[in-house]
Each structure stands twice: as structure tokens, then as C-alpha cells.
C-alpha positions, -999 to +999 in steps of 0.1 A: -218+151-196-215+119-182-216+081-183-241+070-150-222+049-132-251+031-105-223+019-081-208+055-079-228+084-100-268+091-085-293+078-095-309+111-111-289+109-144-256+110-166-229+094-183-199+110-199-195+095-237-170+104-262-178+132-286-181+126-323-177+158-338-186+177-372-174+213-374-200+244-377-199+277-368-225+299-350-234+334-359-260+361-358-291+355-382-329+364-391-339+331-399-358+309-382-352+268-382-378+256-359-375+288-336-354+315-328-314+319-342-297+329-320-289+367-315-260+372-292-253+410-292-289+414-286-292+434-251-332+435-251-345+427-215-367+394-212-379+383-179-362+352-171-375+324-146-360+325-114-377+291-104-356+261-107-350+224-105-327+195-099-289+196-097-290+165-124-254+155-121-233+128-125-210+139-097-203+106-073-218+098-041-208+115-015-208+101+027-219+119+051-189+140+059-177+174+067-179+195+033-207+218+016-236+203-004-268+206-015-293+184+000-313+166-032-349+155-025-347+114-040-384+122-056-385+155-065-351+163-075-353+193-060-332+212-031-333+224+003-337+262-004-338+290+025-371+310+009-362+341-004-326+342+008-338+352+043-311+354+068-337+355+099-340+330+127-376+314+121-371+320+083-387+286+064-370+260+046-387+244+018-379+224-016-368+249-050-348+239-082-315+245-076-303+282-084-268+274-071-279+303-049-256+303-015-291+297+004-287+258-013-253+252-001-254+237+036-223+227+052-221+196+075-199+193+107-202+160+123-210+165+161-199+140+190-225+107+185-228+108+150-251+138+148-243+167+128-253+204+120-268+216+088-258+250+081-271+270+051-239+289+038-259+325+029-272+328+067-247+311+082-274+297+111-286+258+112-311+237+098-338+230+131-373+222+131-396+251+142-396+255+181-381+221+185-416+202+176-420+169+177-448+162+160-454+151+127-455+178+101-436+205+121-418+227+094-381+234+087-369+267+095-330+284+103-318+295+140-288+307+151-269+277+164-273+268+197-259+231+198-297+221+207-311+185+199-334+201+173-308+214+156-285+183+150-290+153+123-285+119+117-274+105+084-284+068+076-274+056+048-303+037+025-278+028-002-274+042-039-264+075-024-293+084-008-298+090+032-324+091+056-316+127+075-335+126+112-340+147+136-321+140+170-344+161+190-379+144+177-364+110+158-383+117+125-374+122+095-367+150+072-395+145+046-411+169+017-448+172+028-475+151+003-450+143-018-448+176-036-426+175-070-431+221-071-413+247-056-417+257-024-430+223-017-429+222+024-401+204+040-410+195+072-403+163+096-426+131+096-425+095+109-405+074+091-424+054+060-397+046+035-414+072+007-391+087-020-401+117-003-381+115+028-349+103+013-321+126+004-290+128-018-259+149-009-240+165-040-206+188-038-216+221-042-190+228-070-175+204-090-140+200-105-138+205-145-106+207-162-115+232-193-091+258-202-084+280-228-056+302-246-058+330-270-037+328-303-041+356-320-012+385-315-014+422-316-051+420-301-063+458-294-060+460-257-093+467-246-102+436-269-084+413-250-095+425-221-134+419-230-119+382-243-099+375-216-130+383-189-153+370-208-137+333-211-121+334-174-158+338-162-173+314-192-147+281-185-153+293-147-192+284-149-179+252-171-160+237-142-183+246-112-212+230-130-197+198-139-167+176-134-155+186-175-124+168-184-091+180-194-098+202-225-082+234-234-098+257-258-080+277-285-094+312-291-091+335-318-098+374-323-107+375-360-122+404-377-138+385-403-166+371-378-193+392-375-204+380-341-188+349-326-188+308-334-173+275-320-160+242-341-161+211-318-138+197-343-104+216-329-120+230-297-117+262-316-140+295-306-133+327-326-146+362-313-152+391-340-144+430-338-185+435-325-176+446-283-211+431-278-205+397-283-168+396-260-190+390-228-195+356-212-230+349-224-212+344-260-185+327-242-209+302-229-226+295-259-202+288-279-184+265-255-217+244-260-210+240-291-169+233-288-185+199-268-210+193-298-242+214-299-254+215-334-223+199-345-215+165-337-233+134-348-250+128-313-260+160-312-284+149-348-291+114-335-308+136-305-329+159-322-343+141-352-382+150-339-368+187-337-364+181-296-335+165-279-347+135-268-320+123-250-332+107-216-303+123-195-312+159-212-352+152-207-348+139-172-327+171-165-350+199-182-384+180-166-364+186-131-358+220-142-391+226-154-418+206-157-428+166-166-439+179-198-413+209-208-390+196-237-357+210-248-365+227-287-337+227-312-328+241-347-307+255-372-279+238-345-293+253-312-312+248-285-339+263-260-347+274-237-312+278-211-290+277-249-278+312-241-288+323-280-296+357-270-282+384-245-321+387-232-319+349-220-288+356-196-292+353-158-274+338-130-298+307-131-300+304-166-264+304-171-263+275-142-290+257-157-269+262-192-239+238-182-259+218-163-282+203-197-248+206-222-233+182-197-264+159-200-265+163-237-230+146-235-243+115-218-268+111-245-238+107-266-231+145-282 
């Protein structure tokens, strides 16, 4: 997804590349290539993570401005998460792998002085540090807004994106305690030192793809193209909030030759079969990954010769997701974990985490 621009793209990743494509299709199997083939009318329950990482992105750098973000932690790639999606004044503020949960998305309004509020978009209330402390190592928490000096930020600018974010009530800085790369890693305030630690990336909470897609198959049973027509409003939907996708529109078919579903990357072509199961927008999703090249374009081999993708924009994104030593597995022209193979691997943060890696397998020239 991406071409990393240094003057204009952060620092964490991407670079959009042209795709070189080879046409494939994807469907329901029993073998395994180097792990599991995908099985995507399969509606066994699998507990997924609901840990998370990084927002890796190639979105450009944003000012300090009015608008929603998430807040990006310049060492840990992680974001400023409201625990638990509390909505209580006093509830704590600390570092998660983005979700795209709504208790990740703070909105900024730029007070008289060149202060602003923080304000996490599930609670509604502000960013503040505990009982307006001003000592080093007093935690984050929400409040209800009361246009008090602990409540209001400054936003100085370090270049490359990145900000120092102080407190106006104590002058210190925002700043992930000990340096912590986990979730839940405290955020609290501390003196100023210049560590990775304490300085902060802002990133647009939804970006601005341009996929689309069109059905060109006639005299589609109704409820059929129903199922379809859900299923890829939702899938192209997820697409363009995750990444800024350029102008592609998809052609889909409704064939009852296919026993589950499969993509071509060669014409942008996805065809759904007669099985309800697989007209649902984990299918959807899946094979849109392939339409940009999963397990079918010549980057897409280049990457995975070892049998993981080794791609630095897809490694850098599924360590910040993860862990430093977590790899992305492939075979027979998939991937996992966060591929989507199977109807047990679907969640709100998997399917997040889903668009975020296809758009990093791009940069690494898919």
C-alpha cells in the first residue's frame, strides 16, 4: 500500500508500487501448503486477539489542527487507548495496538494560546493528567471538560511528523513510562528528555480510498444480490477507511460454477458462487486481497520465497501488531494470521488489521 515518502508519509512505513499481476483463483480446499487453505464458509468459533498494534500507514503528516486522529507513540507504534472503553471521569489512558476502536480516535480543538483539548471520541470527555499533578510520572486519565490547564495541550513540532504534546497545567510532556513497546504500557507525563518515548505522531482516523465495485451478472436471485451487494458495500467500505486505495473499481460476478468464491488481480475480477455462506464480507475481504495481488502477482512471490513475506513494510507492520518476532506465514497463495482464510478468523480487529498488512504488502512491491 504505499511508496514512503520521508518528506510527507511517517516515518513508520509504506510506499504505494505498481502491481504486477498473474491471475489465480481462491477456493475452498483440504490441503495444506505450508499451513492452513483457506476455508471461508467455515463458521467454527476461534478466539481471536483483541490486543493490537500500530496504525502502520502511509497516510501524510498531519499539523496540529482541528480534526480526529489517533495519537501514535514514535517508539512503540502504538496508540493512546481509553482502557476498556470506559466512559468514566478518572478512567486511565494508556498505550494499545490500534483496534480502530472509537476509544483511539481523539479529536483536537485548538483553544485561545495555542493550547488545545484532546477529546477521546467514545466518552466524549478530555485527555487530563490525574488530579492536575505535576509531577513526574502522574498518569493520563479522561474528565469531563472543564476548560482547566490540565486539560489543555501544546503541540511542538520536532519535525518528520512527529510532536512533542505538553501539558499546559504542569509543562511536561506526554511520555510512555520506561519506554514500554506492550499494551497497556502507562502513558503518563514526564520532564522533557528527547526519548522516542515522548514523541507522538498524529494520523487521520479514516482515510480516503477510491475502490469500488459493480456486479455484472443479470437475473441474480434476489436474496443473492442482496447477500452480494451487503457483503461488498461493507468489504470496499473497510478498504477505504484503512487506507488511502486508489481509484479501482472491481467487477463482480454471481457464477454458479464456483463452489465458494475467488479473485483474479489480473481484471480486478471477484466471482461469488451459489454457497449463501461465502456472500458475507469476510469472503468479500479476502478476496479483495487477492484482486491487489495476494498469491497472485509477481511481488507477491518475490516476498515469500522463505514461505514468510519478508517484505520490510509487511514485517514492520505485523511486529507493531504483534510482536518483534511474529512473522506473516504464507502458502498455497495465502497468508496468516489477519488473511481472513476462514470465517473463525473474523473480528472487528482482525478485519482492521487485514487491510492495514495488504496495504503494506503493496509497498513491498505486490
Amino acid at each position: 500500500m504505499m511508496k514512503e515518502k520521508l518528506s510527507t508519509y511517517l516515518r513508520f512505513k509504506l510506499a504505494l508500487v505498481c502491481l504486477t499481476v498473474v491471475a489465480a483463483g481462491c477456493k475452498k480446499a483440504d490441503n495444506r501448503i505450508n499451513g492452513p487453505a483457506p476455508d471461508e464458509g467455515n463458521a467454527a468459533a476461534k478466539t481471536t486477539k483483541l490486543k493490537i498494534n500500530t496504525v502502520p500507514s502511509s497516510e501524510p503528516l498531519q499539523t496540529a489542527a482541528n480534526g480526529t486522529f489517533c495519537i501514535v507513540n514514535k517508539l512503540s507504534g502504538k496508540v493512546l487507548d481509553v482502557n476498556g472503553l470506559q466512559t468514566a471521569d478518572g478512567s486511565t489512558v494508556s498505550q494499545y495496538g490500534a483496534t480502530g476502536g472509537a476509544n483511539e480516535k481523539w479529536t483536537l480543538k485548538q483553544l485561545t494560546g495555542g493550547y488545545y483539548s484532546i477529546t477521546d471520541s467514545n466518552s466524549g470527555k478530555a485527555l487530563q493528567i490525574n488530579q492536575a499533578g505535576t509531577a513526574d510520572g502522574n498518569i493520563t486519565t479522561i474528565g469531563t471538560y472543564a476548560s482547566q490547564a490540565h486539560q489543555q495541550w501544546q503541540f511542538t513540532a520536532l519535525g518528520n511528523g512527529y510532536y512533542r504534546i505538553v501539558n499546559r497545567n504542569s509543562g511536561k510532556d506526554l511520555d510512555v513510562d520506561g519506554q514500554s513497546l506492550d499494551d497497556l504500557g502507562k502513558v503518563q507525563q514526564w520532564s522533557y528528555w528527547g526519548g522516542d518515548n515522548q514523541q507522538w505522531a498524529l494520523l487521520r482516523v479514516k482515510a480516503s480510498g477510491k475502490l469500488t465495485w459493480t456486479l455484472t451478472s443479470t437475473n441474480v436471485p434476489q436474496d443473492v444480490k442482496q447477500r452480494i451487494t451487503a457483503a461488498m458495500n461493507d468489504a470496499c467500505a473497510r478498504y477505504n477507511a484503512g487506507a488511502d486505495w486508489p481509484a479501482r473499481t472491481l467487477t463482480v460476478e454471481y457464477n454458479t460454477d464456483v463452489p465458494t468464491a475467488d479473485g483474479s488481480s489480473s481484471n480486478g475480477n471477484i466471482r461469488f458462487g451459489a454457497n449463501a455462506s461465502y456472500q458475507a464480507t469476510r469472503t468479500a475481504m479476502h478476496e479483495i486481497a487477492h484482486t491487489w495481488g495476494v498469491g497472485q502477482s509477481g511481488g507477491w512471490y518475490n516476498n515469500t520465497t522463505s514461505g514468510d513475506f519478508t517484505g520490510t513494510n509487511t514485517v514492520t507492520t505485523i511486529h507493531a501488531f504483534e510482536t518483534p518476532t511474529t512473522a506473516i506465514h504464507t502458502g498455497g497463495g495465502h497468508f496468516w494470521d489477519y488473511g481472513l482464510n476462514y470465517d473463525n478468523e473474523w473480528s472487528e480487529t482482525n478485519a482492521f488489521r487485514h487491510v492495514k498488512i495488504v496495504w503494506a504488502m503493496r509497498a513491498d512491491g505486490m
